[in-house]
C-alpha positions, 0 to 999 in steps of 0.5 A: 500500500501507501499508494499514489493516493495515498501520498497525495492525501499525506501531502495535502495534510501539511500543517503543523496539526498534522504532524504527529499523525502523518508520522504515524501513518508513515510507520505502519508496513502492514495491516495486522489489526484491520482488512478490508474488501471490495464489492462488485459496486464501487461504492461496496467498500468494508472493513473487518477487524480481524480479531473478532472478524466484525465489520464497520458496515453489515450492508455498506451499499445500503447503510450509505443510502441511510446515511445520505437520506438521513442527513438530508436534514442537515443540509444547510448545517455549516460544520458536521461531527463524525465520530469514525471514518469507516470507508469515507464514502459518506464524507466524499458525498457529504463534500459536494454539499458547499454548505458544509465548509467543515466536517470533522472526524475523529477516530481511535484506529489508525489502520482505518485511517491508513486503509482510507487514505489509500482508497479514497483522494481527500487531498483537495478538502484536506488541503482547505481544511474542509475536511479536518481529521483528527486520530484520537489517541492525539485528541488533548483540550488544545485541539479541541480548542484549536477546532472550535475557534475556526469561523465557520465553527464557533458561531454555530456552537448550538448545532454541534453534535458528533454523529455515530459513523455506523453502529461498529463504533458504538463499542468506543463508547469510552473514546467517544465521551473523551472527545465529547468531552473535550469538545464541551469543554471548549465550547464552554471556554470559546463562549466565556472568553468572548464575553457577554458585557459590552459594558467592559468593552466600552470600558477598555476602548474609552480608556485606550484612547484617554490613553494614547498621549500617555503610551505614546510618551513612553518607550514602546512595546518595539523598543523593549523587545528591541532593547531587550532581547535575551540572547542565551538560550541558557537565561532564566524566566520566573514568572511570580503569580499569587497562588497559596503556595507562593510563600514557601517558594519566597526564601530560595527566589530570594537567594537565586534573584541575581542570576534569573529575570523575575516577571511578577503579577500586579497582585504579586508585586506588593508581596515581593517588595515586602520580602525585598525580592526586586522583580525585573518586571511587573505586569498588569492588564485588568481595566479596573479600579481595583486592580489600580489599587496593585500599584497604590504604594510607596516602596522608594528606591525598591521601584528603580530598575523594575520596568512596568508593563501595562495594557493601553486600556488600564484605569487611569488610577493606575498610570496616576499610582505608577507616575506619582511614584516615579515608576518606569512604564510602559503601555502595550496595546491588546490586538483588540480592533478597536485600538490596532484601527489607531495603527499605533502598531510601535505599541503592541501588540500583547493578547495577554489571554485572560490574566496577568500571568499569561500576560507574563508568560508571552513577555516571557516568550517575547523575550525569547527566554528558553526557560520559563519558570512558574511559581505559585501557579496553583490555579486551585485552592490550597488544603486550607481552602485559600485562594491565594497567597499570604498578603493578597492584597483581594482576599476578602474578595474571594471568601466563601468560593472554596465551600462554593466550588467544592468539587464542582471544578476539580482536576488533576494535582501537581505531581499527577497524584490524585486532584485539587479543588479549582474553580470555573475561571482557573480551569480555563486559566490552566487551559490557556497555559496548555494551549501557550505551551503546547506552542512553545515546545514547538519552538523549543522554549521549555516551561518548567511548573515549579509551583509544587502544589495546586493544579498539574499544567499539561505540558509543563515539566515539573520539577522541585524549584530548588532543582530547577535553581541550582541546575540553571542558575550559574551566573549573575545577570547586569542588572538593571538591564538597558535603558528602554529610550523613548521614540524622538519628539517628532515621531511621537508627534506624528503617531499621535496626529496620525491617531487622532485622524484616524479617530476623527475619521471613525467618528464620521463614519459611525455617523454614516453606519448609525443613519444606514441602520436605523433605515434598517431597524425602522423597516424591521419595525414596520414589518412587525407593526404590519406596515411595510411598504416593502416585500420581505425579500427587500427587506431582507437584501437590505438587511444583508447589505447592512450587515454585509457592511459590518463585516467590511474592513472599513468598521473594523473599529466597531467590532469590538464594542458590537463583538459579545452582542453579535456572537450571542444574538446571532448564536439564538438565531443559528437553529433558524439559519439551519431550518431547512425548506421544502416549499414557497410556503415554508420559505416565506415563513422561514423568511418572516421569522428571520427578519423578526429575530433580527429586530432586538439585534439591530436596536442593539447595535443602533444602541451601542454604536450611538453610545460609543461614539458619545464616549469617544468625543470625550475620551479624545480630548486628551489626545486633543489637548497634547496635539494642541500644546504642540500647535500640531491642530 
């Protein structure tokens, strides 16, 4: 075997996510699990185990008839789950369907998929990820996570269900509830971390913007990557987060500070001035008042040489606590579409996942550090039930959540030996970790969990601290590390005109798209009062040369504050995008009931667009001052 056919399918399966399985097939020389047989039919294709001599199919001809009438009902799905590859045929039929733009398979046997591969040419829909493949004994959560985040998967969550290929697998029952499980997960994660409060949008974009003048007069995010770039594979990243076990890890950072970079979290910040452990770097993203309060202190010549990296969006408590102090910051953009729309892109971009430590760990990375070292990364709650680490400066915040979350969320605990308590948000936590780090072995940068308790991290090494000091760290670093320089008068001024253009023009346009969608919201009202004018097809191309608009390049800065809204409300209306139509009569009824559900939609975008737009006009003032003092306006 391993035929022309074959090759051709191997060739096509080129991304990185294909690696490990292609190296699989590639070893096997001979069947000794599976045969397979072919039928007078082109289409009579079966599979034996030999073992127990059963096979994928009593009748293939005849199941794949079934097959094909049975998901005439899912004819306009976008993505389709199959749990077994069997013969394949099912899916070369299914792909003629254009509607289908993915289909996803999963299988435990790789000989099954090493006999398909050879009968059946899938190298086209391979090749455009139409057809995504995936061997079981592979599946891990960051697949999972990888598969539904794909745009033609993550706005359809509501049709998800894995399908049975043929009643043979239904003796996988235990693989196939990994894979469900895994899949669930990762729904779940996707629609939390989308957001459902465009509150914290508007919150972050305002901010950014009061902002600018202050990013801009400060180094960039360029410059310290430029300046500071670790050149030996051999340096050393500790990242500091504020896990109940952190206090035991204190005496031995203490004594290794001056051979390894210490990046810290906000929270951790004030923990490690009370021990006189001098990070390198401290960190923080959240937009809050509360998280500012991190910064509401005065360690006096403890904060010379530590450099602070803080989001373009953080509260304006937080810039007032760090200049009060004479601290050297740093603003670093999100790749948020609002802010990369100002193209103040010397500035970023940092995507921070969602907490301070995974922000830490992709400054790590950005580093190029090799080595990176976690303490106190609990991401669960210690024996005595605490959240965090002695002197959290939020642990009043966090009482009653242990008896809350007990044995709701627990998981696997370092070392690998029985489990901890987490909670809902610390197991996504740890999930990014997973996902960050699978990447990162890829570029050979080693992770190293040395928190000695709390949460396994998949794919992290775990080793004692003390090991991990005493084996890496050999040599003293020049501390403080180099001066981070601002970018020269002129440039500054020139990227600050450049965004308050940029920010004049959103502000016209949003005048623009406000006056084209309340001509559409006033013709959905219309419709539902029983006066239009128009004929449902009319309204209806309307509505999709509205949102057609919305999706264009050009109100890309809207897609922010619009983005947790659009995700939930068209996800309501997936099961009617699927419906599928027989007559003239359904269609019209179909046709009706879309434009119905689109009215909430369509106010709530008037609304949040309208409302982004007041906040804007202030929130530029600022900027507006700066360009002023500098006769550039």
């Amino acid at each position: 075997m391993q035929n022309e056919i074959f090759n051709k399918n191997l060739k096509a399966m080129s991304g990185e996510e294909y690696k490990e399985l292609k190296e699989e097939l590639k070893k096997i020389k001979e069947l000794r699990e599976f045969s397979y047989t072919f039928g007078k039919d082109n289409l009579d294709i079966n599979i034996i185990k030999k073992r127990n001599l059963k096979t994928i199919y009593k009748n293939p001809l005849k199941e794949l008839e079934e097959k094909i009438e049975f998901f005439k009902e899912y004819e306009r799905y976008p993505s389709l789950f199959f749990y077994g590859f069997g013969n394949g045929i099912l899916y070369k039929v299914l792909l003629q369907n254009k509607n289908h733009r993915r289909i996803v398979v999963f299988e435990k046997e790789i000989e099954i998929i090493f006999i398909t591969l050879n009968i059946l040419d899938f190298s086209e829909d391979l090749r455009k990820g139409r057809l995504i493949l995936i061997y079981t004994p592979h599946m891990n959560y960051t697949k999972a996570d990888r598969i539904f985040s794909l745009d033609e998967i993550n706005k359809f969550f509501k049709t998800y269900n894995l399908h049975l290929h043929s009643e043979f697998y239904k003796s996988y029952k235990e693989d196939m509830l990994k894979v469900n499980t895994l899949n669930s997960r990762a729904i779940k994660n996707i629609s939390l971390r989308r957001g459902n409060d465009p509150k914290d949008a508007m919150q972050g974009i305002e901010q950014f913007v009061r902002n600018i003048p202050k990013m801009i007069n400060h180094p960039s995010y360029h410059t310290l990557l430029k300046k500071r770039k670790n050149t030996k594979d051999e340096n050393v990243a500790i990242i500091v987060s504020t896990g109940p076990s952190l206090e035991k890890q204190l005496p031995l950072l203490k004594k290794y500070i001056s051979k390894a970079t210490i990046f810290c979290a906000d929270s951790a910040y004030a923990i490690l001035a009370k021990h006189d452990i001098k990070p390198d770097y401290v960190c923080m993203m959240e937009r809050d008042h509360y998280t500012a309060e991190c910064f509401n202190n005065d360690f006096k010549d403890f904060d010379q040489g530590i450099t602070f990296v803080v989001t373009s969006l953080v509260h304006k408590n937080t810039i007032a606590y760090l200049e009060k102090n004479k601290r050297e910051y740093i603003l670093v953009t999100r790749p948020l579409s609002f802010a990369m729309t100002t193209e103040l892109h010397e500035f970023g971009y940092m995507s921070c996942g969602l907490s301070v430590a995974h922000m830490n760990y992709e400054l790590a990375t950005n580093l190029n550090y090799k080595n990176i070292v976690f303490i106190g990364q609990d991401l669960a709650y210690g024996k005595d039930g605490n959240s965090h680490a002695k002197n959290f400066l939020y642990e009043n915040f966090h009482e009653g959540h242990y008896q809350r979350d007990f044995n709701k969320h627990t998981t696997t605990a370092y070392g690998g030996e029985g489990i901890v308590q987490s909670s809902e948000i610390w197991n996504i936590f740890r999930e990014i970790f997973e996902n960050f780090i699978f990447t990162n072995n890829r570029r050979k940068i080693k992770t190293y969990n040395c928190t000695e308790g709390g949460a396994r991290i998949e794919g992290a090494i775990e080793k004692p601290f003390k090991e991990i000091c005493e084996t890496l760290l050999k040599e003293d670093l020049k501390k403080p590390f180099n001066n981070i320089p601002k970018l020269s008068k002129n440039q500054r001024s020139e990227l600050m005109l450049k965004a308050y253009q940029k920010i004049k023009k959103q502000l016209s346009l949003t005048a623009t798209f406000l006056k084209e969608c309340k001509k559409v919201k006033n013709q959905l009202a219309s419709l539902k009062r029983g006066k239009s004018k128009l004929t449902l097809d009319q309204i209806n191309q309307n509505l999709d040369k509205f949102k057609t608009r919305l999706e264009s390049k050009r109100y890309y800065f809207l897609n922010e504050i619009l983005g947790p809204t659009l995700y939930h409300e068209e996800s309501l209306l997936t099961p009617l995008y699927i419906q599928k139509i027989s007559n003239e009569s359904e269609k019209q009824n179909k046709l009706f009931a879309w434009l119905y559900a689109h009215e909430s939609l369509i106010e709530s975008i008037f609304d949040l667009t309208s409302t982004q737009n007041i906040i804007l006009k202030k929130a530029i003032l600022p900027l507006q001052d700066e360009l002023e003092k500098r006769k550039l306006l």
